[in-house]
C-alpha positions as CSV (number, residue, x, y, z in Angstrom):
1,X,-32.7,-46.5,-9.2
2,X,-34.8,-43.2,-9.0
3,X,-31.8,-41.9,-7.6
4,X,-29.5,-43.0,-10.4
5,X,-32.3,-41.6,-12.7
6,X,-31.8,-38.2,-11.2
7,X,-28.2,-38.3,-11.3
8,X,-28.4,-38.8,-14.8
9,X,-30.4,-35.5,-15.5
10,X,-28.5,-33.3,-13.5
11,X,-25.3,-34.2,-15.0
12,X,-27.1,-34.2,-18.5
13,X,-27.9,-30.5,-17.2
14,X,-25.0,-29.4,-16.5
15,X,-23.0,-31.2,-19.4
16,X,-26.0,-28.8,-21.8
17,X,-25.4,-26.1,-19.6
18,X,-21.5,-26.0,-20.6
19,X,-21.4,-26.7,-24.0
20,X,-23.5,-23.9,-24.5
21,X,-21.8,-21.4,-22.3
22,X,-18.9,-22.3,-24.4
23,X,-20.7,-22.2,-27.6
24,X,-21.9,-18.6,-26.4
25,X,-18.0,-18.1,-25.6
26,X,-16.4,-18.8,-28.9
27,X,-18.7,-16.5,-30.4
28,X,-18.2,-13.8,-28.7
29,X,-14.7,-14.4,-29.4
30,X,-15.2,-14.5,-33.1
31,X,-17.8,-11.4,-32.8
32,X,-16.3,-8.0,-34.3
33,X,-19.0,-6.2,-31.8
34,X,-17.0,-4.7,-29.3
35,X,-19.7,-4.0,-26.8
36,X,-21.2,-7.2,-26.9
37,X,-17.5,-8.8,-25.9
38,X,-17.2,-5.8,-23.2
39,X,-20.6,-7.2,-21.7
40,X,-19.3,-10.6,-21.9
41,X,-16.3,-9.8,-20.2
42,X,-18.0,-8.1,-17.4
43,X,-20.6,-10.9,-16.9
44,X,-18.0,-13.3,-16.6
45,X,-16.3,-11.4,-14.4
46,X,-19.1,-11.3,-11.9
47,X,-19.9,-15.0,-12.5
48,X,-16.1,-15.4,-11.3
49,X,-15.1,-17.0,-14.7
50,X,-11.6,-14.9,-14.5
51,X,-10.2,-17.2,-17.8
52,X,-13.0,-16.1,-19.9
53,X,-13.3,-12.4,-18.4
54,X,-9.2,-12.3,-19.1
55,X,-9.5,-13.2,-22.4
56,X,-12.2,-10.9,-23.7
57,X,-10.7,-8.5,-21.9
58,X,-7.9,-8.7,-23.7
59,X,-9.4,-8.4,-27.1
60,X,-11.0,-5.0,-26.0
61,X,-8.5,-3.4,-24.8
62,X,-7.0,-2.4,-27.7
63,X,-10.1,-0.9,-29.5
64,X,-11.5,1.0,-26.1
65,X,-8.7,3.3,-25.1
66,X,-10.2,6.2,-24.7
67,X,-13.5,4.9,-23.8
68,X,-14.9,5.2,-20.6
69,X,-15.5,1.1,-21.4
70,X,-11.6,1.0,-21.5
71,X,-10.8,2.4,-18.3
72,X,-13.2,0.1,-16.9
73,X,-11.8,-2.7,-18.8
74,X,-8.5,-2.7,-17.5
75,X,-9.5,-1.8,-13.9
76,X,-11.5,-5.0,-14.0
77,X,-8.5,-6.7,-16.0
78,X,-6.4,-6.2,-13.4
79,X,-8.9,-7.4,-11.1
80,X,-9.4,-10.6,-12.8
81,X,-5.6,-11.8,-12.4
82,X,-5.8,-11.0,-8.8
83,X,-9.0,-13.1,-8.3
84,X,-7.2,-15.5,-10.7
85,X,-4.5,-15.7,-8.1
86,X,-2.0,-14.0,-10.6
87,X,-0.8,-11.9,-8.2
88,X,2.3,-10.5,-9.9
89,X,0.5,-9.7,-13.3
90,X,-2.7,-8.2,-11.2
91,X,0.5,-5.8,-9.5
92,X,1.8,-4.6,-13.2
93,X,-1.8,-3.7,-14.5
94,X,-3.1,-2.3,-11.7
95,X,0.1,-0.2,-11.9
96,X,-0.7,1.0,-15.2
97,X,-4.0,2.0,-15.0
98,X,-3.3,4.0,-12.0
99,X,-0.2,5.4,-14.0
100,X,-2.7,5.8,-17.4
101,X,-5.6,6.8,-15.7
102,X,-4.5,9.0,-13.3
103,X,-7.8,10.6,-12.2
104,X,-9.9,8.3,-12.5
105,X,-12.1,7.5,-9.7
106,X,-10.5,3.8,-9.6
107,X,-7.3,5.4,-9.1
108,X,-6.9,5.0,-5.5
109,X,-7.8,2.3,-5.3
110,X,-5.6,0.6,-8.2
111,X,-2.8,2.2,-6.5
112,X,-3.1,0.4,-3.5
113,X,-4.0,-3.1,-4.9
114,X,-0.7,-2.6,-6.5
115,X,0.6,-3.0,-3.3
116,X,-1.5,-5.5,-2.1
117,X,-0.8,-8.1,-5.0
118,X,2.9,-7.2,-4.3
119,X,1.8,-8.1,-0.9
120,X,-0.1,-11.7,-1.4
121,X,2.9,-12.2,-3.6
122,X,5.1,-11.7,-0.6
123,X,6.8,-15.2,0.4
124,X,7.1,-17.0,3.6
125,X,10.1,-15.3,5.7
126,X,12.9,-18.2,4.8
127,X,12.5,-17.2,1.1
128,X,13.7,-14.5,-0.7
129,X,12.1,-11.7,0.8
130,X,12.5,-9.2,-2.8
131,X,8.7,-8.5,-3.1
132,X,8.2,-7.9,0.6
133,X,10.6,-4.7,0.2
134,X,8.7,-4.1,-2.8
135,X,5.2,-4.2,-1.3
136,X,6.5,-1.8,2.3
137,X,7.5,0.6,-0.7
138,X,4.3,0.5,-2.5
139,X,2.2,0.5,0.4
140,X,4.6,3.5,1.9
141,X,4.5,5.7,-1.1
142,X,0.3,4.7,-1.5
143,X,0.3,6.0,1.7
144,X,2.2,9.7,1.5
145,X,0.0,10.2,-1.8
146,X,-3.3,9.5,0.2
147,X,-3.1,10.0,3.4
148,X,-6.9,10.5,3.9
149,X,-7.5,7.2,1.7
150,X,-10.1,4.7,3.2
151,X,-7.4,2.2,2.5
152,X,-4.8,4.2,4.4
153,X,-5.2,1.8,7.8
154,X,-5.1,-1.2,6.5
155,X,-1.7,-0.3,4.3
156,X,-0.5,0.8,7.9
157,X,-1.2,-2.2,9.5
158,X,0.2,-4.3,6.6
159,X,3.4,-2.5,6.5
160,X,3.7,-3.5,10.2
161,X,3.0,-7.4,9.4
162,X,5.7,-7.1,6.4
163,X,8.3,-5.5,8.8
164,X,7.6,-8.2,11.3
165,X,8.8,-10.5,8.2
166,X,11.3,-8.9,7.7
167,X,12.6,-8.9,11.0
168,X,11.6,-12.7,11.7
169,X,14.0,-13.6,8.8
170,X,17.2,-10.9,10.2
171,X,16.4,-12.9,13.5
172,X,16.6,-16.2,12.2
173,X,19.6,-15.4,9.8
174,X,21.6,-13.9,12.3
175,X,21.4,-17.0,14.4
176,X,22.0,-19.2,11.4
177,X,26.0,-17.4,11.7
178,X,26.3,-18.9,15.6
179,X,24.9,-21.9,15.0
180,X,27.5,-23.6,11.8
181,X,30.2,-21.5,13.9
182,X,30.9,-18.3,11.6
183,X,31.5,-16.1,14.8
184,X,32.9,-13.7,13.0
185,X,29.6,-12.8,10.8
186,X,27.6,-13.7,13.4
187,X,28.7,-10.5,15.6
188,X,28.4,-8.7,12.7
189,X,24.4,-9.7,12.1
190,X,23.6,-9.0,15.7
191,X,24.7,-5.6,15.5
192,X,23.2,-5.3,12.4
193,X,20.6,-6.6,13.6
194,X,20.3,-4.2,16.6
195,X,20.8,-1.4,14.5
196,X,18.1,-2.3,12.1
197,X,15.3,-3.5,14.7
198,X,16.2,-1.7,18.1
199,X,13.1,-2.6,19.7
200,X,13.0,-5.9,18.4
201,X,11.9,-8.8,21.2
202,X,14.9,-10.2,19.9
203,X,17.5,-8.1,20.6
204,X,18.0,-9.9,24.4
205,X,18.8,-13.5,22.9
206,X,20.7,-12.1,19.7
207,X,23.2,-9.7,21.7
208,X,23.4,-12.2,24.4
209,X,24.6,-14.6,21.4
210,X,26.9,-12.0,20.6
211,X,28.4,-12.6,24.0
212,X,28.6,-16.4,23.6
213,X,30.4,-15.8,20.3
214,X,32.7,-13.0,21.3
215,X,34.1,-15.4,24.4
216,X,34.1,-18.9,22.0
217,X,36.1,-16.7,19.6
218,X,38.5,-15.8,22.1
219,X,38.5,-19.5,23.3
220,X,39.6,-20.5,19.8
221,X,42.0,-17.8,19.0
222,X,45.5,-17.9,18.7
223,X,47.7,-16.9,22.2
224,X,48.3,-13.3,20.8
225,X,44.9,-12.2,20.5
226,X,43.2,-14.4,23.1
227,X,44.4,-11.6,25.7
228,X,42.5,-8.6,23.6
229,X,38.9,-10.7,22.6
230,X,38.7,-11.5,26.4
231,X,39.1,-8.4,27.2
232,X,35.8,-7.5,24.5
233,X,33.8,-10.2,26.4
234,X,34.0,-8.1,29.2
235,X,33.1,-5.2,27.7
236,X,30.1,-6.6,26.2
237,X,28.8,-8.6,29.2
238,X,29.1,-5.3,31.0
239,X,26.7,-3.3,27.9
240,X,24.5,-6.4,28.0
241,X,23.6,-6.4,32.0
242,X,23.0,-2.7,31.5
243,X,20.5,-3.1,28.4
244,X,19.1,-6.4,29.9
245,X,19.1,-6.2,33.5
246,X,17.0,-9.0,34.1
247,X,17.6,-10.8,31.3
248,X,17.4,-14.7,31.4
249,X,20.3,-15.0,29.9
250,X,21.9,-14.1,33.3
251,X,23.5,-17.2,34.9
252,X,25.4,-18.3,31.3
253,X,26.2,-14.9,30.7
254,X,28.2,-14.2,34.1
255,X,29.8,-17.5,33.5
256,X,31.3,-16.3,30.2
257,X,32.1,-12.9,32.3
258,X,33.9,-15.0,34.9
259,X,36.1,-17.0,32.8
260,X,37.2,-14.2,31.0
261,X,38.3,-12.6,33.4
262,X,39.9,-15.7,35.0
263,X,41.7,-16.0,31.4
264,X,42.9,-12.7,31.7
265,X,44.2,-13.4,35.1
266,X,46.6,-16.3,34.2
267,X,47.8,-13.8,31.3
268,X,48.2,-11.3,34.0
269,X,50.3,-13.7,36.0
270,X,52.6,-14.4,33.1
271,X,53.8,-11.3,32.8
């Protein structure tokens, strides 16, 4: 019972507690005293009330440009849709205030929180991967603008993790191409692909692939061109051993060597 008792008061409390910080909030919403919503704003912000914050914030804005309270209003507007999880809204204000406040002190450092929002914005690597091309840009111009910046490593390292998306989803969407059969595309992503990421830990699967789908294509051609794709699978299984010497792709890939060639030894024979 005692501890029902306590219970009760402590959710009494709190009930008290919220109806007045609401009470407090509607008029501050209703006040026409600028400063006293611009201390509001703040508070909440610290208190990690971003709906509040946002919303005074947004009734400020308008009569503080200018004001040193302004710049810091829309720094910390930005900052309260990122710490709201907003993460595309926090990128387009952050943007403009670096863009409006261009030497500010918060400028750096609104330039590359631009980035980063793009960046917690940035999908896993199945999805569309728009925003991740976005955020390398950012973080890549942030980066030639500030090269001394004391956010200049981090964007480094980030822009390392968003190309290793990047190349995660090229991997996997090359593949994609061999696996429901579209051989043709499929040699076309893993040079692409080779191209692209040339030092990618990938590269010795994907261009032994393109040897698997080089010989199946010849395997399902037609007799007149069967002759000249066999002839390619040599080619390639010859570049291949030389790039991948000890590759583990080894045994399959001399079997698709030697019947090629056997293939072009029957042709041989027929002539």
């Amino acid at each position: 019972m005692l501890k029902m008792g306590v219970s009760r008061v402590i959710y009494s409390t709190l009930i008290i507690l919220f109806l007045a910080s609401c009470s407090e909030f509607r008029e501050l919403q209703k006040s026409d005293d600028w400063k006293a919503k611009y201390e509001g704003a703040m508070r909440y912000y610290e208190e990690g009330d971003y709906y509040r914050a946002i919303a005074l914030f947004e009734e400020i804005l308008p009569v503080t440009r200018g004001k040193i309270e302004g710049e810091k209003s829309q720094f910390y507007y930005a900052y309260a849709h990122y710490n709201d999880r907003q993460f595309l809204l926090s990128a387009h204000y952050f943007k403009n205030f670096y863009e409006t406040y261009s030497r500010s002190e918060f400028a750096n450092e609104a330039q590359f929180m631009y980035a980063y929002s793009l960046y917690q914005s940035s999908p896993i690597y199945n999805l569309d991967q728009t925003s991740t091309k976005e955020a390398i840009q950012a973080f890549q111009i942030f980066i030639n603008r500030n090269p001394e910046s004391k956010f200049t490593v981090e964007a480094n390292q980030i822009i390392h993790e968003l190309q290793v998306k990047l190349e995660t989803k090229a991997y996997h969407s090359a593949k994609l191409y061999h696996q429901i059969g579209m051989l043709k595309s499929a040699i076309v992503a893993f040079d692409n692909f080779a191209i692209n990421y040339p030092d990618s830990k990938f590269n010795e699967e994907l261009q032994f692939l393109k040897l698997e789908s080089t010989f199946l294509m010849a395997k399902e051609s037609i007799p007149s061109k069967q002759r000249a794709r066999y002839k390619k699978v040599l080619e390639i299984y010859v570049e291949y051993l030389d790039d991948f010497p000890g590759t583990a792709y080894k045994i399959q890939a001399q079997k698709y060597y030697d019947d090629a060639l056997a293939q072009l030894e029957k042709f041989q024979k027929l002539l």
